[in-house]
C-alpha positions as CSV (number, residue, x, y, z in Angstrom):
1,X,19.9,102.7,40.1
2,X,20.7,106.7,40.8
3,X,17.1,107.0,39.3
4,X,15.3,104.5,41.5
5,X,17.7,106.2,44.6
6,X,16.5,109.6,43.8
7,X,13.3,108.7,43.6
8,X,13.0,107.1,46.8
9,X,14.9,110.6,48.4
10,X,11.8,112.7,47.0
11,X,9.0,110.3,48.3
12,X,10.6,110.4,52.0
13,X,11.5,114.0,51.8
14,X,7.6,114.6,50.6
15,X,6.2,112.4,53.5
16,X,8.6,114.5,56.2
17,X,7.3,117.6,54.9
18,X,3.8,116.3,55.3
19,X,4.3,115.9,58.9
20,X,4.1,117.7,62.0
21,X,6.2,121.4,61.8
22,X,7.5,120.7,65.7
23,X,8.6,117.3,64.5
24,X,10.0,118.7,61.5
25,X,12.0,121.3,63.7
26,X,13.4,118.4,66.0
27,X,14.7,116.1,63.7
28,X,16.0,118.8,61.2
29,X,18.2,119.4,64.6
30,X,18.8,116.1,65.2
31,X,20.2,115.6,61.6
32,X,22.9,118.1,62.2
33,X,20.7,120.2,59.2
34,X,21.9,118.1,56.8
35,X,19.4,115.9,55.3
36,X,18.3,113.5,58.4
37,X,19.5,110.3,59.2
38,X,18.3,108.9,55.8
39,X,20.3,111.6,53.8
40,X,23.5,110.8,56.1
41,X,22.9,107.3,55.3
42,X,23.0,108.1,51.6
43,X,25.9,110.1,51.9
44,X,27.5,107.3,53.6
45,X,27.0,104.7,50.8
46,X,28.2,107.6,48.3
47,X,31.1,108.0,49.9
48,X,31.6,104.6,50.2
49,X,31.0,103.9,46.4
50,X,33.3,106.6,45.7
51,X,36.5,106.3,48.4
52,X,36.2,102.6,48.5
53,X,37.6,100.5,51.3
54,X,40.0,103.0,52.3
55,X,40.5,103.9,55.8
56,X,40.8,107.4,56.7
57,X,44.1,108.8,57.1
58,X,44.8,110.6,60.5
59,X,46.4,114.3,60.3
60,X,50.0,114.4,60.5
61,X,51.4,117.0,62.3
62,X,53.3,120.3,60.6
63,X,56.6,119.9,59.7
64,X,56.6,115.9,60.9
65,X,58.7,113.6,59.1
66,X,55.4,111.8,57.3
67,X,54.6,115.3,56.3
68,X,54.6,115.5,52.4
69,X,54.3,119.4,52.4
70,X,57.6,121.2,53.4
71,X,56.7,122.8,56.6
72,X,58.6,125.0,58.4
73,X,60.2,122.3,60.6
74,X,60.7,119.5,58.6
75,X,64.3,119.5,57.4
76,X,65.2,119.8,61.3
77,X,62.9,117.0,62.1
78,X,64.7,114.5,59.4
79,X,68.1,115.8,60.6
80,X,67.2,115.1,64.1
81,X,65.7,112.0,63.0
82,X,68.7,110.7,61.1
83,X,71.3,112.0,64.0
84,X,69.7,110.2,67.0
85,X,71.1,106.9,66.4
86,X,74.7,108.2,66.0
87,X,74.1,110.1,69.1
88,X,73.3,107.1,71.1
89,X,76.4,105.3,70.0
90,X,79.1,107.1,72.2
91,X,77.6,106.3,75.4
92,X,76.8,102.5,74.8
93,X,80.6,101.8,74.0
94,X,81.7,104.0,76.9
95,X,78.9,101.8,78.7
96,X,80.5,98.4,77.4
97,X,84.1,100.0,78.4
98,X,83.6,100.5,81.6
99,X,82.6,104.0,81.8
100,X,80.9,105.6,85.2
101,X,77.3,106.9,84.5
102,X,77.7,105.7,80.6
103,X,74.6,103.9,78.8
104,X,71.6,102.7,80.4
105,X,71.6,100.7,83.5
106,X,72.1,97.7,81.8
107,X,75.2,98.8,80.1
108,X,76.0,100.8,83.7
109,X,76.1,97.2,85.6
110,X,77.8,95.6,83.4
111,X,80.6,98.1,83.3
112,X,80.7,97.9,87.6
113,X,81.2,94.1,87.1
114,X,84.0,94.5,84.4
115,X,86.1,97.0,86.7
116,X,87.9,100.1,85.3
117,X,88.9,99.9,81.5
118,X,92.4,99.7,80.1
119,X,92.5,103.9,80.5
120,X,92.2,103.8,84.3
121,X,93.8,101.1,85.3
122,X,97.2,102.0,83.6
123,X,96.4,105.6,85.0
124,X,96.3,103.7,88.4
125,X,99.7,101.7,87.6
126,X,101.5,104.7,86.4
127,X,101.5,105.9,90.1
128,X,103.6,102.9,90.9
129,X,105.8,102.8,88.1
130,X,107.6,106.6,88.7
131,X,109.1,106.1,91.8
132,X,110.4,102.5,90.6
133,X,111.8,104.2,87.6
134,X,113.3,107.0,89.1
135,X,115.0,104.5,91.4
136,X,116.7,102.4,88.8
137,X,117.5,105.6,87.5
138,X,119.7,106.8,90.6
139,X,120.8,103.5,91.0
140,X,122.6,103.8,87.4
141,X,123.6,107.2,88.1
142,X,125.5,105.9,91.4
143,X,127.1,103.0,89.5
144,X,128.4,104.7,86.9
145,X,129.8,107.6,89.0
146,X,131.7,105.1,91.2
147,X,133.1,103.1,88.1
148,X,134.3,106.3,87.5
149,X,135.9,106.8,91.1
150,X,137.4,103.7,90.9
151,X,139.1,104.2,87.8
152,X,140.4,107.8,88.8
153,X,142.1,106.5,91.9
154,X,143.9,103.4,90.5
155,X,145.4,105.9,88.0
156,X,147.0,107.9,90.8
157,X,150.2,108.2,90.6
158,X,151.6,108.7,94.3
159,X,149.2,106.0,95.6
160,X,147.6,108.3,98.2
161,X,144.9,105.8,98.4
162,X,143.8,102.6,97.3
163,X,140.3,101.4,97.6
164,X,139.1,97.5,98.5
165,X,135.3,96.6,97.5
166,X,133.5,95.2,100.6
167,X,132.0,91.9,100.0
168,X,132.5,92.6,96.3
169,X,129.9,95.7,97.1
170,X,130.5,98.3,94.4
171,X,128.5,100.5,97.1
172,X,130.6,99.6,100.2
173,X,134.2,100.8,100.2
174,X,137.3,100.4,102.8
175,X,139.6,103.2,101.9
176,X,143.5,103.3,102.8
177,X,145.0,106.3,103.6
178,X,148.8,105.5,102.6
179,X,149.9,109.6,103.2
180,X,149.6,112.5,105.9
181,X,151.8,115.4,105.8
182,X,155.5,113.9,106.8
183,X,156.1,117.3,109.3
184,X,153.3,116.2,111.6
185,X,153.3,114.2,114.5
186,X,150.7,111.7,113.1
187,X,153.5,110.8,110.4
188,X,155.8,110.5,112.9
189,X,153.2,108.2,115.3
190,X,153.0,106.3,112.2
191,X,156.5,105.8,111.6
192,X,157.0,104.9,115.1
193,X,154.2,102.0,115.2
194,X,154.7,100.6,112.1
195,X,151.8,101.6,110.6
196,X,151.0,101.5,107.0
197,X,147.6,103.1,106.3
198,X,145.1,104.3,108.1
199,X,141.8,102.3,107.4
200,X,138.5,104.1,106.6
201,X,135.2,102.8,105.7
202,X,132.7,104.5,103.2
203,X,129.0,103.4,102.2
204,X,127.4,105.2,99.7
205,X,123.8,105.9,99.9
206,X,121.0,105.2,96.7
207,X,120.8,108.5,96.4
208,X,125.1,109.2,95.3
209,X,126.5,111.6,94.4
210,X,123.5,113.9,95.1
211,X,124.2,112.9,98.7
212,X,127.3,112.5,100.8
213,X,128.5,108.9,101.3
214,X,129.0,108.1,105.6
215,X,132.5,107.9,106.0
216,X,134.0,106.7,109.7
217,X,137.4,105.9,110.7
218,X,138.4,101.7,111.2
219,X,141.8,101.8,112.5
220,X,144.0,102.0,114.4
221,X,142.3,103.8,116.7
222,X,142.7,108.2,117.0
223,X,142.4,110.8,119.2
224,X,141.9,114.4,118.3
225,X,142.0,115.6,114.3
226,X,138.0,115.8,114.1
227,X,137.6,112.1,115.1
228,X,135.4,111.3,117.3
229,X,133.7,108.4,119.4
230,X,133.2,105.1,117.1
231,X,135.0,106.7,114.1
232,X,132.7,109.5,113.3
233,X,134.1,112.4,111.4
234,X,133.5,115.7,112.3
235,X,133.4,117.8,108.8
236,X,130.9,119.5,107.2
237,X,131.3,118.9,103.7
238,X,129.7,115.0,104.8
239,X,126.9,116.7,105.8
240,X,123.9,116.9,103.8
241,X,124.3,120.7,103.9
242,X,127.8,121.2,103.0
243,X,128.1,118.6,100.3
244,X,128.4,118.9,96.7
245,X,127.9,116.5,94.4
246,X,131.1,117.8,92.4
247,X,132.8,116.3,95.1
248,X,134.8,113.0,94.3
249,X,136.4,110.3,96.6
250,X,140.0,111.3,96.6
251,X,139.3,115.4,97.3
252,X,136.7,113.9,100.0
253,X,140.1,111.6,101.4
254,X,142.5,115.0,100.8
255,X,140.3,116.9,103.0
256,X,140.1,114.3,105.7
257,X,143.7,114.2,105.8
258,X,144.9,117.2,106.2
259,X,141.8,117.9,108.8
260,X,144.1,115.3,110.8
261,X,146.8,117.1,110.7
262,X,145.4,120.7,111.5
263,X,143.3,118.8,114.7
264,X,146.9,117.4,115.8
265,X,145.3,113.8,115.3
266,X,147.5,111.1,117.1
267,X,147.2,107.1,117.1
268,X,145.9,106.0,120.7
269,X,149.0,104.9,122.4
270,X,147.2,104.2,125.8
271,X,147.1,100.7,127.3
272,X,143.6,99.1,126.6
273,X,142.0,101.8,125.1
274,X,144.6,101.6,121.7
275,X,143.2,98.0,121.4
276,X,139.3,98.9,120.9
277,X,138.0,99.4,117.7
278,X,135.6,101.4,116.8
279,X,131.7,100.2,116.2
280,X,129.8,101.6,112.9
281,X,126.6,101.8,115.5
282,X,128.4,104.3,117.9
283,X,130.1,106.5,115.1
284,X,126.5,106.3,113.1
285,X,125.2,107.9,116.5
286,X,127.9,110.2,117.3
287,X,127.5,111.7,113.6
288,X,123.4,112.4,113.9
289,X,124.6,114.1,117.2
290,X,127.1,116.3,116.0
291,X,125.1,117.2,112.8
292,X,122.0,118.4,114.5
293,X,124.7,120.8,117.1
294,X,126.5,122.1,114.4
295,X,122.8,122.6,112.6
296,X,121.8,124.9,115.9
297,X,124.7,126.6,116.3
298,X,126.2,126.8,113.0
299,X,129.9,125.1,112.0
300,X,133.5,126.9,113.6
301,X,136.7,125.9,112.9
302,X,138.3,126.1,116.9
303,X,141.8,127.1,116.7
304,X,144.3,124.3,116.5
305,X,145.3,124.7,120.1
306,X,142.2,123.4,121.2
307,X,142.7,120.0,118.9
């Protein structure tokens, strides 16, 4: 059969040379140089015979991952290749948690509809939760100190004061002041009227012992010896500025007593005016007044001549 094939080549080849020169030339260029058409042809069918039916393969790039030659890039290309799906991972579950700007849109809407993640809403809730636990905090701080208080005075032992709970109010006190100095002429108005005690009330803010408790006078009703119009008390260490929170209960009630004595306090003897009690609403007033005066113009003890 190569024979019969060859044979046929030479007969064509001799009938072409036979031919015109100028048609010669033309399909010589035609035929890429190579034979003419019939030669390609013949190539074609060797080729055929010889590759079989297998399709050509295209060029793979240098250094590609289909690449069986180790090109310069190829070790980075499989890296890169086996790296991209861990890559991808992080953002799809930040995505699905909720993230902002995480995943594809997709993964981006369906975080919107969700809301924020565990993360940001406890971040959001833990704004709330300090101020309600430092509050329970002070409020244990102010129980415990007042247990405390309350102990301490019942263990007294020349009953200077005692101490009744308001309303069962461990935060609401009414304080009786049994004692004054016996050489001044409050001990002596006391003697005189019959009076046992002199009645003080004290409420103690959320915020005891780190601030003073507002103290005011109930009865019977004074003149002079710091006290002024509904009960108030004029003395600094109730103010926020002069108070300490070493201070307890009975050196607060000390200092109020003998403040009585050095303003030459005296029980109201006048008719009508000894009968009105004072009102917590006026001394609360009276004190916000006299705090921001003493504020301006700083606080002076007058002399006890001027009461």
């Amino acid at each position: 059969m190569a024979t019969l094939l060859r044979k046929i080549g030479l007969i064509r080849l001799h009938n072409r040379d036979t031919e015109d020169p100028k048609h010669h030339h033309n399909n010589h260029r035609a035929g890429g140089g190579g034979g003419g058409p019939q030669s390609a042809a013949l190539r074609g069918k060797g080729g055929a015979k010889s590759g079989g039916n297998k399709p050509p393969q295209p060029p793979h790039p240098a250094g590609g991952a289909g690449d069986a030659s180790p090109g310069p890039g190829k070790g980075k290309g499989k890296r890169a290749a086996e790296l991209a799906p861990r890559d991808k991972a992080p953002p799809a579950a930040a995505g699905a948690a909720g993230a902002p700007g995480a995943g594809g849109p997709r993964e981006r809407a369906a975080g919107a509809r969700a809301g924020p993640g565990p993360a940001a809403a406890a971040a959001a809730a833990g704004g709330s939760l300090v101020p309600a636990a430092r509050q329970q905090h002070c409020a244990q701080v102010r129980s415990r100190r007042l247990m405390k208080e309350l102990r301490d005075i019942a263990r007294l032992s020349d009953r200077f004061i005692s101490v009744e709970l308001v309303d069962e109010s461990l935060f609401d006190w009414n304080v009786k002041l049994h004692q004054v100095d016996k050489d001044s002429v409050l001990w002596q108005d006391m003697k005189e009227t019959n009076t046992e005690f002199i009645l003080l009330n004290l409420t103690f803010p959320d915020n005891f012992p780190f601030s003073p408790p507002f103290m005011r006078v109930l009865s019977p009703r004074l003149e002079n010896g710091y006290v002024l119009d509904g009960g108030a008390i004029c003395m600094e260490l109730l103010t926020p500025r002069g108070w300490s929170s070493a201070y307890t209960v009975e050196a607060v009630m000390r200092q109020f007593a003998a403040s009585l004595v050095k303003g030459q306090g005296r029980i109201c003897r006048k008719a009508g005016k000894s009968k009105k009690s004072f009102s917590r609403k006026e001394a609360e007033a009276t004190f916000k007044s006299l705090v921001k005066t003493h504020e301006k113009y700083g606080w002076v003890t007058p002399p006890v001549s001027d009461g």
